[in-house]
One Martini backbone bead per residue (centre of mass of N, CA, C, O) as a GRO file, in nm:
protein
  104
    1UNK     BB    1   0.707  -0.281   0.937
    2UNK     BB    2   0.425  -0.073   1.043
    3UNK     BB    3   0.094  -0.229   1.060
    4UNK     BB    4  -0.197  -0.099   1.046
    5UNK     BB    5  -0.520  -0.219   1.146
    6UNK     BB    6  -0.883  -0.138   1.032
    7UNK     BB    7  -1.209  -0.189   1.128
    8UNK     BB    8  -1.514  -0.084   0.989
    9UNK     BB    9  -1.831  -0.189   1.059
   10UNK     BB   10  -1.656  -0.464   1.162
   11UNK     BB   11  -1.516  -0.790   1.182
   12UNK     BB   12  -1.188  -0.931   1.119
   13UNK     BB   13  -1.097  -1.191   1.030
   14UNK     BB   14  -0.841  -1.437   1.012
   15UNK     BB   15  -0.847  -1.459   0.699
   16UNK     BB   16  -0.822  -1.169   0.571
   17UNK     BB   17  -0.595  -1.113   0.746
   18UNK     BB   18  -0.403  -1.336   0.612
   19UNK     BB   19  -0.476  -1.239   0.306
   20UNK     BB   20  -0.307  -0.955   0.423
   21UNK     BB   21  -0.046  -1.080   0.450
   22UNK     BB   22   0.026  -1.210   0.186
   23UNK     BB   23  -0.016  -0.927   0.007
   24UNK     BB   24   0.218  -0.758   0.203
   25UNK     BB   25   0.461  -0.911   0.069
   26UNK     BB   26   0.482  -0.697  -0.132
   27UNK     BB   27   0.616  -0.480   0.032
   28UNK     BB   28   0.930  -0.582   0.096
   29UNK     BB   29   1.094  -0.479  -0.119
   30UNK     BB   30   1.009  -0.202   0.023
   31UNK     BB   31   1.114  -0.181   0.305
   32UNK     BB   32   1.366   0.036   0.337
   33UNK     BB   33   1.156   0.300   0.281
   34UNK     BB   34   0.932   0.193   0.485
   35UNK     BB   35   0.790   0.290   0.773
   36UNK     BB   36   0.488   0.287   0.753
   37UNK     BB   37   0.149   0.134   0.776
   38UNK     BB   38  -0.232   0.168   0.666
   39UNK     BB   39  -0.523  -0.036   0.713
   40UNK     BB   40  -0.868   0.032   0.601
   41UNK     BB   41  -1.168  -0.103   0.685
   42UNK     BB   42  -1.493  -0.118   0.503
   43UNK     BB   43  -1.852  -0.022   0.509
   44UNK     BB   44  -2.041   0.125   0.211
   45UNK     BB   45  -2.267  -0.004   0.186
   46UNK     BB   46  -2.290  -0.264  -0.068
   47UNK     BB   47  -1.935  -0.153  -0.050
   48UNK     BB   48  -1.613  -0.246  -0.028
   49UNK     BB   49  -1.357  -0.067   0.179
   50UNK     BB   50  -1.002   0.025   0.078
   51UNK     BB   51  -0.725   0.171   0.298
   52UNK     BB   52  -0.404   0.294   0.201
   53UNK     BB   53  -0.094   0.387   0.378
   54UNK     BB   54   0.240   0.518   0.300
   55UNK     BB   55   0.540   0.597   0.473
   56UNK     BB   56   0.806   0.760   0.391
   57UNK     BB   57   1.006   0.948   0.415
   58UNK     BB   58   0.896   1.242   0.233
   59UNK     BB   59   0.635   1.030   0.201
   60UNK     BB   60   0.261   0.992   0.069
   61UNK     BB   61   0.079   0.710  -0.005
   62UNK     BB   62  -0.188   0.635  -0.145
   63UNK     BB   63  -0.532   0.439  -0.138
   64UNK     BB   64  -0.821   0.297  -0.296
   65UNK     BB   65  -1.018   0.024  -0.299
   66UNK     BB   66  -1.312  -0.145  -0.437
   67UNK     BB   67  -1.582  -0.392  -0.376
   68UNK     BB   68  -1.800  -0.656  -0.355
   69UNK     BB   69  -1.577  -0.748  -0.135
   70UNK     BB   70  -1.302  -0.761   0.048
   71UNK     BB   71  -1.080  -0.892  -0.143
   72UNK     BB   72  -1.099  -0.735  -0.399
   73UNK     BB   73  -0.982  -0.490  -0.247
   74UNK     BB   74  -0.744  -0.536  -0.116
   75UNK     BB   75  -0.595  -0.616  -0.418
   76UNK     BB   76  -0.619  -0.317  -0.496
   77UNK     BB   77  -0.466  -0.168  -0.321
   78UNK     BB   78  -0.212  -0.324  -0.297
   79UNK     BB   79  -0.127  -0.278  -0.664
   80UNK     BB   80  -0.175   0.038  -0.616
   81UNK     BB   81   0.080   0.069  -0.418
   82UNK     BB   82   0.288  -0.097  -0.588
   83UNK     BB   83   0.288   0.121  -0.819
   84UNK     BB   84   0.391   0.349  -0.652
   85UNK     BB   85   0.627   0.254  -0.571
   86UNK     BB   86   0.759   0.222  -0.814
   87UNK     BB   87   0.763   0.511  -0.949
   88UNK     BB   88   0.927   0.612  -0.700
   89UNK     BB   89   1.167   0.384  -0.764
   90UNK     BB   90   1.213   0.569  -1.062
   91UNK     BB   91   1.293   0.826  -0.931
   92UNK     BB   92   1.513   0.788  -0.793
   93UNK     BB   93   1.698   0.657  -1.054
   94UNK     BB   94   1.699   0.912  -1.229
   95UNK     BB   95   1.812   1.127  -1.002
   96UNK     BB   96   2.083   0.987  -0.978
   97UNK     BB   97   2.148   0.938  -1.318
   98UNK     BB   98   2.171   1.268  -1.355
   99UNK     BB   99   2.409   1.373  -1.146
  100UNK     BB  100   2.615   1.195  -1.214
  101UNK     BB  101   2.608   1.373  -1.506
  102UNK     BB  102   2.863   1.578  -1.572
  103UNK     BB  103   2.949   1.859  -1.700
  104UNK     BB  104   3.280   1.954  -1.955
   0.00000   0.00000   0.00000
């Protein structure tokens, strides 16, 4: 999956990126769906803001966390991502089993 990762109005320092990495590595399951995500983290006023969004073939995914922390918006993004995730990994396994099942 390529990442592309976008710091506005700040400069995203080693460990963020380190902890933006370990937070990444849940999305790891869902490699064979994405083909790439974006992850804009900003500073909006005194809280911080991550946006991520996520290309699958024929979807796109976002999200934003917020938070008082850097730390705590990325963590909010990520879950929220993996959420709709989940969601939409769950669509498609309905509608494999609903084809399969052909009326007699």
């Amino acid at each position: 999956m390529n990442l592309t990762l976008t710091g506005r109005h700040f400069e995203i320092t080693p460990y963020l990126k380190a902890h933006l990495d370990e937070k990444v590595k849940k999305l790891d399951h869902f490699n064979s769906h994405i083909i790439e995500g974006e992850i804009v983290l900003l500073k909006e006023g005194i809280k911080d803001v991550a946006e991520g969004k996520i290309h699958l073939s024929h979807t796109v995914i976002t999200a934003k966390g917020e938070g008082k922390d850097m730390y705590i918006a990325v963590n909010d993004v990520i879950d929220k991502l993996v959420a709709q995730l989940h969601r939409q990994q769950g669509k498609f396994q309905t509608r494999k089993r609903h084809n399969n099942a052909a009326p007699e």
